[in-house]
Structure formats: structure tokens, C-alpha cells
C-alpha positions, 0 to 999 in steps of 0.5 A: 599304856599309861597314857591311854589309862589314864585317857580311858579313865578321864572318859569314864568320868566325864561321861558320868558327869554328862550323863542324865542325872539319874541318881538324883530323880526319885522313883515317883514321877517329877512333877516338872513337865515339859510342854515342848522341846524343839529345834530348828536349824538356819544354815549356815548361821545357827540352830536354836533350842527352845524348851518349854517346861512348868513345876509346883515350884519355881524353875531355877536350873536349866542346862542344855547338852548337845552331843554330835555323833562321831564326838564322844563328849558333848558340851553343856550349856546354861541359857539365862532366863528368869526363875518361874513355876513356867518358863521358855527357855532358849539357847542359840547355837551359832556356827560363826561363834564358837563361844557360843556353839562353834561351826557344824558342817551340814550333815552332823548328826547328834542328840540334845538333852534338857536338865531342869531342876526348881526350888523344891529340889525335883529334877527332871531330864528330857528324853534324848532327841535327835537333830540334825544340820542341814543346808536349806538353802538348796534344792539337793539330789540325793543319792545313797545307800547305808554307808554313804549319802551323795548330796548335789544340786547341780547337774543331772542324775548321771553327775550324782551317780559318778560322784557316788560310785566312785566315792564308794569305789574308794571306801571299798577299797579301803575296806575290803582290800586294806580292812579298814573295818567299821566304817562310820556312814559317810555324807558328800555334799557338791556345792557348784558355785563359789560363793554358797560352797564359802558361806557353808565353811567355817569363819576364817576359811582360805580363800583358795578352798576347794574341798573340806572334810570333817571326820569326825562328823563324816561330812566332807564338803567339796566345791566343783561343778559338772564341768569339773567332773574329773577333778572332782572325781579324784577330789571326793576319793582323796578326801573321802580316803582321809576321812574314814582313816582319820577317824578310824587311826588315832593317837593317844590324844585323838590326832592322825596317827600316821606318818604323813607320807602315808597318809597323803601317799595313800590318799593319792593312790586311792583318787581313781581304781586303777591307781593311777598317778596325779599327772603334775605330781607325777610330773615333778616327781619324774623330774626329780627321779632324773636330778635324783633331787627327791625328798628324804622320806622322813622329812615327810613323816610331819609336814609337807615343804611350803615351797608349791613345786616341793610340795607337789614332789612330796605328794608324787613321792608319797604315792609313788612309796606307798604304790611300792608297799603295796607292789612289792609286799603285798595288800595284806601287810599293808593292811597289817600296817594300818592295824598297827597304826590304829592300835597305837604304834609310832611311824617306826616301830609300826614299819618295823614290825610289819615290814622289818624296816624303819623309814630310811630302810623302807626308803632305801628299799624303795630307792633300789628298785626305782635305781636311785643310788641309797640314802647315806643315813647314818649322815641322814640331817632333816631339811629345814621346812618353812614352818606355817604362820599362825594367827589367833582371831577373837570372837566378834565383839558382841556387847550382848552377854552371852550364856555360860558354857562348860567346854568338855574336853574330847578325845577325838578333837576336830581335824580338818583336811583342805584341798584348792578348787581348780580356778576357773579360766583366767581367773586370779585366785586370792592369794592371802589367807585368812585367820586359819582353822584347825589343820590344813591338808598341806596348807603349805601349797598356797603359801608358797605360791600354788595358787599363784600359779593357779594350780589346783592341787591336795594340799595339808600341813 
């Protein structure tokens, strides 16, 4: 409680920080004026923000601050220019760069502002005008409605419509059977070819990405073509899934705040209407149901193994857990659940008050009905699961000065959830990734040798 007073309390006074200068402007009209504000959007290589403005008096501050729906505090900027009674101020925002603006997928929504102050002490700042990121690059069909905008460019109308009734099939879901309320609108973007679904992802992207979702921005960015349907079909609910609970579950500090299991699990069960299982999860969860092999539940609460066959038990085990909760208790205590989740409570003390378990009792609970024999967990030890490299990567060494940046720390920081596309017929995939970015949905696949199999899978640390 203290934690998230004191987060509230940050929030109040950033937000009063980056607010409009209000209390600095005078009742009589500034006699700043601004001639133009505009923008204009390259995707995937940057935006620009151009203002044009005029005093009595010699300009000597401008401070540009950009705010992205979703994310509760924006950033401020202050582009170089020379002092003068007019001056054109503009400030480039790259998506390659994050010193200089950082990645936003196409789809992000937002508001800029313009602060100007001159040598007379007048203050002025513009009214918010909106923007938008979009990739022109393409020739999209479209189609929506107010809680989600399906984007693709190629195949017919009927590729578009089944992407977008299933995708809404799954929001549904989770909305009206597990009350998920307040959905953010949600927009998918298909890119058909390889190489155009890379340049539209951040720098530093897996080479093995198929799918990437942004909840923050409610952009979810995924790589199939027509003839892919069906994997793209489970792919769009999967991530689709991820991202309404990501951005509506959060912990103290903004992270995901749901055991892992379940929210994989839960993703899983969502991928088709009638719930069905992932055949190969399906496959090597059956195999360990027979060797009685499977993974203690909270070994999954953090991370998935790295091992591919491991990783892929995992997942069929998580569904088949959460397909338990549901069965056996019920939608409306798994509702519950989430509510739970989503006002604060930790894995366990979240089961124990719906369920009246923690996790080994939900998972002996679940082990009898499958007709395992029960987990000893009084000598219950954690497997070592084979931690993910890390890297750090610079900026590209730019020798030309760069403007100056106030980074506003955000209660909702960026997370990210990454699937493997399905390898075309005898193609090799890359097996080496490059620098990382924020989370990956069980990157720990790839890494123990999914993609050396070729084996198109959901994946997450």
C-alpha cells in the first residue's frame, strides 16, 4: 500500500511537472505567436516536429513534449536552435534511436505540445495536437469497428475478415465470459513478407520473430501470409490475449502481474473458440503425462525452461491448468481471479483467496484429476532453469550533437511479447539473435534450439 502511495504521489508531481505552464502565463493574450505546428511521419525511420513561432522579444526557449496514448507521462525535449524574435524550431524523432525519441510501432496514437518562452519573460504553450504513426509504405485494407482495426495488405477481403472476427472472438471472451472490463481499442497490422514485417520492429529485433505486441500502445504487429492463415489465426488471439491483460494487470512498478503459467496458459486456451489444445504443445504434454515428467507449476510462476522440448511442456502444461480452473470451478471464479491480479495481490495470496489454495495445492488439485500421483511439496525444490544472456548495445555513434532529453520515468514501462514465424518450406531460420529488447514471449525457445528444428511456436521469457 505504501508502495503504490508513493507511486501515486511521483505521478501527481510529474504529471504537474509536464503539465502546461499554466500559472506562468498572464490573463492578457502572449504576444508570442505561432505560425505553424506540424508534423510528418517516415516509417519506419522517424517523425519530425516543426514549429514555426514569432515574439516582441527574442525566443530563447522551446521545449517539445510528446505524449503516447496508453503511457501515462510523455518525454520533453529541447531542440537547438538560435534565439531570435522568429524562429523554426524542429526536432526529429527517430524510431532507430532511443536518445533520440525511441521505437513506436505504426499504430501509436498521441499528443504533442510546444512550450516557448522569449527574453521578455512571456510564456506561451500551443494547444495539444494529435498524431499519429503510421506505415505508408503499404497499401492496407482495413477493417474495424470502435474496439479493434485489422490492417493488411495482402490477400482478399475474406483473409482480413477472418483475421478480424477471430481476434474479436478472443477480446470477447475475455471481456464478457472473464470480465476484463475497459478494453483500450486494440489495432493489428499483417505484414505478408519477411523483410517489411523486420524494418517495421525495433532495432535489435530476433532474427526468428514472428509476432510482436505492444501493449501499451495496443498495437500488435505479426508476420503471416494468406497461406498461413491457420497459424496466424491462433497467433493474432495469442498475443491479441496478451495484450489487453498486460495492459489492464499491472504490478506496482507496471510489470505483468500474473503468474507466468497463467498467463501463458490462459493465452493458449484463448488461441481458437472452442478452446482447443496446440497440437505439439498438446504432443509433448501427453508424453510427459505418460512418463509423469511434468514441470512443477511453480517452477513456471517466473520463467519458462530454455530447453525447446521443456518449453513447449510448459506451455501445454499451462493450458491444460488453466483449462482445469475454468472446468472444474468455474468462469466467474476465474474472473474473480483476475480482479484479484489486477488490484495487486501476489500468485499466491491471489489463488488463496478465490481458490482457497496456493500453487502447489492448485497443482496437486490438478494432478488428481488428470490421475498423477500428488507432488510431495513439503520437499518441493525449484529446478535450475537456464537463465537468458544479456547484452547492452549503444547508440549508433552519431558524431552530430544531439538535443537534449528529460526522460520521465512511466508507471507503465514498455513490454513486449515475441512469437516465431513459421519457416517457409526448407528454409533454415537464423539462429543467432541479436541485441535483445525488452521482454520476450518465452525467448528461451529459440535459444535452446526451437528454431533449429523449425519449429514455429509462442515463445516468453
Amino acid at each position: 500500500m505504501r508502495a503504490r502511495i508513493a507511486l501515486a504521489f511521483l505521478l501527481v508531481v510529474l504529471g504537474a511537472w509536464l503539465a502546461p505552464s499554466a500559472f506562468a502565463q498572464s490573463s492578457t493574450p502572449s504576444p508570442i505567436v505561432v505560425a505553424s505546428q506540424t508534423y510528418q511521419v517516415n516509417f519506419p525511420q522517424g517523425m519530425r516536429f516543426t514549429l514555426d513561432a514569432s515574439s516582441v522579444a527574442p525566443i530563447q526557449i522551446v521545449r517539445l513534449t510528446v505524449w503516447q496514448r496508453g503511457v501515462a507521462l510523455g518525454a520533453r525535449y529541447s531542440p537547438s536552435f538560435v534565439p531570435s524574435n522568429r524562429v523554426r524550431v524542429s526536432f526529429d524523432w527517430s524510431f532507430q534511436m532511443f536518445a533520440e525519441g525511441g521505437y513506436l510501432p505504426p499504430g501509436t496514437h498521441g499528443e504533442y505540445s510546444w512550450h516557448i518562452e522569449d527574453a521578455a519573460g512571456n510564456v506561451y504553450d500551443t494547444p495539444h495536437e494529435k498524431y499519429t504513426v503510421e506505415d505508408r509504405t503499404k497499401k492496407w485494407q482495413v477493417m474495424e469497428n470502435d474496439a479493434l482495426r485489422v490492417s493488411w495488405h495482402a490477400g482478399e477481403g475474406d483473409f482480413g475478415k477472418a483475421v478480424f472476427e477471430r481476434a474479436m472472438l478472443a477480446r470477447d471472451f475475455l471481456a464478457n465470459k472473464l470480465g476484463v472490463q475497459n478494453i483500450a481499442p486494440l489495432e493489428v497490422y499483417i505484414y505478408a513478407d519477411r523483410d517489411e514485417f523486420f524494418k517495421s520492429l525495433p532495432a535489435y529485433s530476433y532474427e526468428w520473430t514472428g509476432a510482436r505486441m505492444f501493449p501499451e500502445y495496443g498495437v500488435i504487429l505479426i508476420n503471416f501470409d494468406p497461406d498461413n492463415l491457420a497459424w496466424g489465426l491462433r497467433t493474432t488471439s495469442h498475443e491479441l490475449s496478451h495484450a489487453i491483460l498486460h495492459a489492464k494487470i499491472r504490478g506496482v512498478l507496471g510489470d505483468i502481474a500474473l503468474p507466468l503459467w497463467l498467463d501463458e496458459g490462459l493465452a493458449v486456451y484463448n488461441e481458437t473458440d472452442d478452446h482447443a489444445p496446440d497440437e505439439q504443445m498438446e504432443e509433448a504434454y501427453q508424453a510427459a503425462l505418460k512418463k509423469d515428467t511434468l514441470i512443477p507449476l511453480r517452477a513456471l510462476q517466473q520463467r519458462f525452461p530454455s530447453n525447446s522440448s521443456q518449453a513447449q511442456l510448459a506451455y501445454g502444461q499451462s493450458y491444460q491448468v488453466v483449462k482445469f480452473m475454468v472446468d472444474a470451478y468455474g468462469e466467474e471464479k476465474f474472473a474473480e481471479l483476475l480482479n484479484i491480479y489486477q488490484n495487486g495481490a501476489l500468485p499466491d495470496e491471489g489463488l488463496q483467496q478465490v481458490y482457497g489454495m496456493n500453487q502447489d495445492q492448485l497443482e496437486n488439485a490438478w494432478r488428481a484429476k488428470i490421475g498423477v500421483p500428488l507432488r510431495d511439496v513439503s520437499v518441493f525444490a525449484l529446478p535450475t532453469v537456464a537463465p537468458l544472456p544479456t547484452f547492452e548495445f549503444s547508440s549508433s555513434l552519431d558524431a552530430t550533437p544531439t538535443p537534449t532529453r528529460e526522460i520521465v520515468p512511466s508507471p507503465e514501462p514498455t513490454r513486449v511479447s515475441e512469437l516465431a514465424t513459421p519457416p517457409a518450406a526448407g528454409a533454415t531460420p537464423a539462429q543467432t539473435p541479436s541485441a535483445p529488447v525488452n521482454s520476450l514471449c518465452g525467448a528461451a525457445f529459440a535459444l535452446g534450439g526451437l528454431v533449429i528444428f523449425g519449429v514455429a511456436k509462442r515463445k516468453r521469457r
